[in-house]
N, C-alpha and C positions, 0 to 999 in steps of 0.2 A: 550810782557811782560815788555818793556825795560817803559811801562810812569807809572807801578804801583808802580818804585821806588820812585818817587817824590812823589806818593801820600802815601806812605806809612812812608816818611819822613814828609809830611805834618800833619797827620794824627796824628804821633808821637808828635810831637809838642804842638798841639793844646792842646792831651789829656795834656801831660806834665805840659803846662800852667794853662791847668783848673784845677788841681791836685794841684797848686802850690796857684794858688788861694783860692779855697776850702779850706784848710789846712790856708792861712793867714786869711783865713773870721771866721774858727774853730776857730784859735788859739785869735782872736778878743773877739769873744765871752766867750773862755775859760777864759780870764784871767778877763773880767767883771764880771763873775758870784761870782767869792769870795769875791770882792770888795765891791760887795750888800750885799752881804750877811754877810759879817762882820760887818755892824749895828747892826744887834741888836740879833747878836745871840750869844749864850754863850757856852763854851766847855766844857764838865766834864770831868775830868780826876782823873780815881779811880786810883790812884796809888796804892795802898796795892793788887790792883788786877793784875794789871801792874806786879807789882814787883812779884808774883807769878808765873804768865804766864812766866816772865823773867827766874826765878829761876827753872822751871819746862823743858824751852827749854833747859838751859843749863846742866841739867844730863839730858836729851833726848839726846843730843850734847855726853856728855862724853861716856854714853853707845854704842851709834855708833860709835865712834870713837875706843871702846874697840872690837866692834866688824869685825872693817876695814873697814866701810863704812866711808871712809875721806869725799866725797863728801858731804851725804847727813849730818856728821856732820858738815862742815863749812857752810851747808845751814840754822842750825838750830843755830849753834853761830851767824851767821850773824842775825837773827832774831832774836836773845835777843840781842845782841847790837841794834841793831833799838828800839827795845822798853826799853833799858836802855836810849838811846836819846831822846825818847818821855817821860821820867818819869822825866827827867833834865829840858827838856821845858817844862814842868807843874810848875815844881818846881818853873825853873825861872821866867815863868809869873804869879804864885801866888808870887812870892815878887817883880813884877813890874821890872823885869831885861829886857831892851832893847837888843836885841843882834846886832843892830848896831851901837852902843856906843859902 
């Protein structure tokens, strides 16, 4: 049993590598795809709906929280601030605000 360590170390590796590759060939691909695709496509953004959803998480958010589920309330504040952030980048890119400037 003493030569299945090498090959078990060998074996490791290899996957490892191919694992390591895979994932840089993914993440290749991942990041070309928006790239294309930000030509010529356009994003709506219903804010008044937005802002609803927002407004509906957060007394979902309060109610739980009145009821001592802290947890599942900071799961549900955290998800109106995400769509409070999504309604601010709308906002900003209908008046052409660069957010790396």
């Amino acid at each position: 049993m003493k030569n299945a360590t090498p090959l078990r170390r060998t074996l490791t590796a290899l996957t490892a590598t191919t694992l390591l590759a895979g994932g840089l060939l993914f993440g290749q691909t991942a990041t070309a795809t928006p790239a294309a695709a930000a030509g010529g496509t356009k994003i709506v953004c219903e804010i008044d709906k937005m802002r609803q959803q927002s407004h509906e998480l957060r007394a979902k958010a309060a109610k739980l929280q009145r009821l001592g589920a802290m947890a599942e309330a900071r799961k549900a504040r955290a998800q109106a601030d995400a769509l409070d952030r999504r309604i601010r980048n709308c906002i900003d890119a209908e008046n052409n605000h660069k957010p790396w400037k």
